[in-house]
C-alpha positions as CSV (number, residue, x, y, z in Angstrom):
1,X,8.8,-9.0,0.0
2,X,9.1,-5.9,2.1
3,X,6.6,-4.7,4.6
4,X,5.6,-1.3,4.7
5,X,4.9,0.9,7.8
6,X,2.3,3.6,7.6
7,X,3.0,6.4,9.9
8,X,1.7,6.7,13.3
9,X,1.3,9.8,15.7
10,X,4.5,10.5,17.6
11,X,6.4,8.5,15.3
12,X,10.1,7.3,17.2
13,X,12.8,8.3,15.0
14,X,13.6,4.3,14.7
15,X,10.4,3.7,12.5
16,X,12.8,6.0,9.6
17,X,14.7,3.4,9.2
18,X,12.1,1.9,7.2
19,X,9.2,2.0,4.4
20,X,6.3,3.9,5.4
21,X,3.1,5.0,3.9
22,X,1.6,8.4,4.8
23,X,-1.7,8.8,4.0
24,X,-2.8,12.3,2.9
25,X,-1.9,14.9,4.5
26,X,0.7,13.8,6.3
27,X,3.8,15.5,5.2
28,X,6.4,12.6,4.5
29,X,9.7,12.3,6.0
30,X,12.7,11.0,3.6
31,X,12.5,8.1,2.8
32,X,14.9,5.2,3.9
33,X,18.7,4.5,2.7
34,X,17.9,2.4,-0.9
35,X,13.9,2.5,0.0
36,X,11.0,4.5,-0.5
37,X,7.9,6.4,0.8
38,X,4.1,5.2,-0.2
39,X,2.0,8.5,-0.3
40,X,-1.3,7.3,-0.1
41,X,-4.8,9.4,-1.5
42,X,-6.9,8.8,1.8
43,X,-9.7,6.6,-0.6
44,X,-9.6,3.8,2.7
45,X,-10.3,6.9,5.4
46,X,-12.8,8.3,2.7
47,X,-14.6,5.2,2.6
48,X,-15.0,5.1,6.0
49,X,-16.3,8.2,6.8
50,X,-19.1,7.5,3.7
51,X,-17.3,9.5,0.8
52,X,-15.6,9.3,-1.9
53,X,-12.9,10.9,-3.7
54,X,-13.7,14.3,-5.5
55,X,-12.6,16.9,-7.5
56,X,-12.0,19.1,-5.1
57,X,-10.1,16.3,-2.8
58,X,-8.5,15.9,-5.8
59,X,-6.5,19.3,-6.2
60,X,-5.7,19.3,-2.7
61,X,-4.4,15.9,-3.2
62,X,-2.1,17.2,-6.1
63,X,-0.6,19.8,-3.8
64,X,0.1,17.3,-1.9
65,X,2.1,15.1,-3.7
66,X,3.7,18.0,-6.1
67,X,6.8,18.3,-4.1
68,X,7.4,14.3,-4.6
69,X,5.8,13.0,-7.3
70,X,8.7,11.8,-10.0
71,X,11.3,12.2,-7.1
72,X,13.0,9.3,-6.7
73,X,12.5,7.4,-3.2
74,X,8.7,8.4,-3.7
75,X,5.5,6.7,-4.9
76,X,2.0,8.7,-5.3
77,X,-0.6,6.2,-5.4
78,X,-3.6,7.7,-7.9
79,X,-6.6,9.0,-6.7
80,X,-8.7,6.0,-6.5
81,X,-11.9,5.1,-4.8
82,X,-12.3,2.6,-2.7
83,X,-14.1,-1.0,-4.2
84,X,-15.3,1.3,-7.0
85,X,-13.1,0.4,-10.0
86,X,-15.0,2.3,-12.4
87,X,-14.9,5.5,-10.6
88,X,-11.3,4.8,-10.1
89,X,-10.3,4.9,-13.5
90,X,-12.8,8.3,-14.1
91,X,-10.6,10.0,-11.4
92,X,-7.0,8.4,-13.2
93,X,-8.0,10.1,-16.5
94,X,-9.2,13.5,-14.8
95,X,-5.9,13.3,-13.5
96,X,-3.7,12.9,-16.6
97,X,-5.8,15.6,-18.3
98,X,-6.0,18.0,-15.2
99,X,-2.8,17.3,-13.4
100,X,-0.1,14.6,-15.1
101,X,1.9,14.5,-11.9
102,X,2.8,10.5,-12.0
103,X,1.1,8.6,-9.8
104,X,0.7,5.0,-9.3
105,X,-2.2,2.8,-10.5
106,X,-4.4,1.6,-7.9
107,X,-6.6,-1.9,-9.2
108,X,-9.6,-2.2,-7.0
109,X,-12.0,-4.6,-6.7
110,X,-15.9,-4.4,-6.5
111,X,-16.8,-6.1,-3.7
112,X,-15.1,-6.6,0.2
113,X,-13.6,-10.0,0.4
114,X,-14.1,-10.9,-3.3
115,X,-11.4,-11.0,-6.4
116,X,-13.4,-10.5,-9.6
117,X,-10.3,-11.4,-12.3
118,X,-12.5,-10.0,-15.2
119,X,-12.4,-6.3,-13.2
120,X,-8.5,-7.2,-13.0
121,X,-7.7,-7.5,-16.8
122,X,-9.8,-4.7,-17.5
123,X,-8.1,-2.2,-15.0
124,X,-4.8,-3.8,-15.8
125,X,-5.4,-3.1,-19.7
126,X,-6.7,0.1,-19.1
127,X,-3.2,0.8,-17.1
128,X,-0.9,-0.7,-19.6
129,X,-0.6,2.2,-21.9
130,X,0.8,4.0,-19.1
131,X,3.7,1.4,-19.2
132,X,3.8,1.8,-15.0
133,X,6.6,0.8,-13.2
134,X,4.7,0.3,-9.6
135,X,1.7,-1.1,-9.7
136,X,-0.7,-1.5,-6.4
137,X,-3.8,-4.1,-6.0
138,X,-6.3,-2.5,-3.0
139,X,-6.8,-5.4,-0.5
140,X,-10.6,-6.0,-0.5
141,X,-10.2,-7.0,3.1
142,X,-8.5,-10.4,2.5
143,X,-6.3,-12.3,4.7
144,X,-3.6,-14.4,2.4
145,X,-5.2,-17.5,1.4
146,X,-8.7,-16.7,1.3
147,X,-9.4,-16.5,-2.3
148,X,-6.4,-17.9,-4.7
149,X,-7.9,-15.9,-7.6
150,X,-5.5,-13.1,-5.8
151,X,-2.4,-15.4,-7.1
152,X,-4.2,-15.1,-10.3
153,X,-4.3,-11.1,-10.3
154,X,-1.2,-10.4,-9.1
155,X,-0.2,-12.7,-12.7
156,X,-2.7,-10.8,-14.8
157,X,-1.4,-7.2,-13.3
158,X,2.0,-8.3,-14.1
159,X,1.3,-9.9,-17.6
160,X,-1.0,-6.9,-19.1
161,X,1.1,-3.9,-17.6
162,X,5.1,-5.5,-17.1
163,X,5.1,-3.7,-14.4
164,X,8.3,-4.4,-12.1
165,X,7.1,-3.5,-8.7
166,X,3.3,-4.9,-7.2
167,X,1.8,-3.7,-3.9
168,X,-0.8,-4.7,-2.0
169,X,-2.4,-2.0,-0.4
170,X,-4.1,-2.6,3.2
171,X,-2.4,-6.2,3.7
172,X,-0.4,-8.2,6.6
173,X,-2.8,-8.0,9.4
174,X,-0.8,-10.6,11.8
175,X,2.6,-12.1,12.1
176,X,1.2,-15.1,10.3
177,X,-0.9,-12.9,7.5
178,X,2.5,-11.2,6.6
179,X,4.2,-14.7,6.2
180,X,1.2,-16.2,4.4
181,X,1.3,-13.4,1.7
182,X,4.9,-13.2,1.3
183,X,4.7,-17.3,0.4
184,X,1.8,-17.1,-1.2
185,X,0.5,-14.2,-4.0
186,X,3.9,-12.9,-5.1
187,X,3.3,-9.0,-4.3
188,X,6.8,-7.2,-3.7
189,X,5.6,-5.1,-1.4
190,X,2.4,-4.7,1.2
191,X,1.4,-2.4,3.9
192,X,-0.9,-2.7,6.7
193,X,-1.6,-0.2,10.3
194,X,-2.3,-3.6,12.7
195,X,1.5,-3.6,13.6
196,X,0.8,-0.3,15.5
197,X,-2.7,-1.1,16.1
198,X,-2.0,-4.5,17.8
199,X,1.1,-2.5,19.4
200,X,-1.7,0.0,21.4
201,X,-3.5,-2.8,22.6
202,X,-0.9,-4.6,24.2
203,X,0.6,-7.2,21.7
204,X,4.2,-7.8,20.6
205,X,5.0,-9.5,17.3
206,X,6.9,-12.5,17.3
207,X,9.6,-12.8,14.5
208,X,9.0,-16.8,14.1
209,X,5.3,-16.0,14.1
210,X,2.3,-15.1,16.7
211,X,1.9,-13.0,19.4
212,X,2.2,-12.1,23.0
213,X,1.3,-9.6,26.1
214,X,3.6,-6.7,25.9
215,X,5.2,-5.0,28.7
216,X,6.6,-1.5,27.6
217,X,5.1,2.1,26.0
218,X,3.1,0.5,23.0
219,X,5.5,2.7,20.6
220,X,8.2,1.1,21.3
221,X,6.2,-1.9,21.2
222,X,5.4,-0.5,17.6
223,X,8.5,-0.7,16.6
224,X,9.5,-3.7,17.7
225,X,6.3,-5.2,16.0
226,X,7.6,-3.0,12.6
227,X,11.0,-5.0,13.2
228,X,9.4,-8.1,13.5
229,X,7.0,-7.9,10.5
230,X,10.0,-6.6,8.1
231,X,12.2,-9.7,9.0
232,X,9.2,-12.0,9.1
233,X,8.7,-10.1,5.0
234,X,11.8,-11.1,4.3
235,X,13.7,-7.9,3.6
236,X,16.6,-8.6,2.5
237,X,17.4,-5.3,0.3
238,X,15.1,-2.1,-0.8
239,X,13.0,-1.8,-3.5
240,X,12.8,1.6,-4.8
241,X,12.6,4.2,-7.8
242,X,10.1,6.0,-9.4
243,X,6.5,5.6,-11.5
244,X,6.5,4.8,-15.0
């Protein structure tokens, strides 16, 4: 499994030495040796401020992603909405009709904390015709082992669409979160901001697990932390390519 690091202000040129997630509009850097870039839609930041995603968010977002979408090294995740399945496949059809750049299906649940297989199969069908290569499940604010049924939808993602890559967007909170996901729900890939969040507050990651005061500038205690989580992942060679 391979942990991805979204971007952070300032970023130290170390942190390009792995997979990283910008969330719109941050303009990418190339992406890793053998690896890739995530460029995400903003749904999670929309959510939080009380919107949601549309049309005009939309165009800007295909502007965005129209230098890299298709390139290889690059993955555009769709413009989804955040816990709102319905609307999320509303905005993936506007898109094919409107824009076709390729993008990556998003699944989303409808409630925080909650796996609802039956809105799984039905995304994952609606998906399939699409024949996507890179699939991504939107963590509904789960640590790993707190609902199973996730073990079950990462199966039914992988059964109704073949897909060959599955990501789970907003996932690996902890040291211990990252390893309980990577034993436990088989996603390739997941991505998560606590490694630089925990970082500014004064914690360094542990590669055998936990945490512990940190003593230097919390970026480089950001990287260190991104280090930590990628080994504790269990990188052991990039993932990569583009969207089906």
């Amino acid at each position: 499994m391979i942990y991805v690091c979204p971007r952070f202000d300032k970023m130290p040129p170390a942190m390009l030495a792995h997979c990283r997630l910008y969330a719109f509009p941050n303009e990418p850097d190339p992406p890793p040796a053998g690896g890739f870039d995530i460029l995400d839609s903003g749904a999670f930041g929309l959510s939080q401020r009380g919107r949601a995603m549309g049309r005009e968010h939309m165009e800007s977002l295909a502007e965005y992603y129209r230098p890299f979408a298709g390139q290889p090294g690059y993955h555009c995740i769709a413009p989804d909405v955040y816990l709102d399945p319905d609307r999320t496949m509303r905005n993936w059809r506007w898109w094919q009709e409107n824009v076709a750049l390729p993008v990556v299906p998003v699944i989303q649940l409808r409630k925080a904390r909650r796996v609802d297989l039956f809105a799984v199969q039905q995304q994952a069908r609606f998906y399939a015709p699409w024949r996507p290569a890179f699939v991504a499940i939107s963590n509904p604010g789960l640590r790993a082992g707190q609902s199973r049924d996730m073990v079950h939808a990462c199966r039914i993602v992988r059964e109704e669409t073949a897909c060959a890559w599955l990501h789970n967007l907003g996932a690996g909170w902890d040291p211990r979160d990252i390893a309980a996901w990577r034993d436990e729900a088989g996603f390739d890939s997941i991505d998560s901001i606590a490694y630089y969040t925990d970082a500014r507050d004064g914690w360094l990651w542990l590669r055998g697990g936990g945490r512990v005061p940190a003593t230097g500038p919390w970026r480089e205690t950001a990287v260190a932390n991104a280090l930590a989580a990628t080994q504790i992942a269990g990188l052991t060679g990039f993932g990569g390519g583009r969207e089906g």
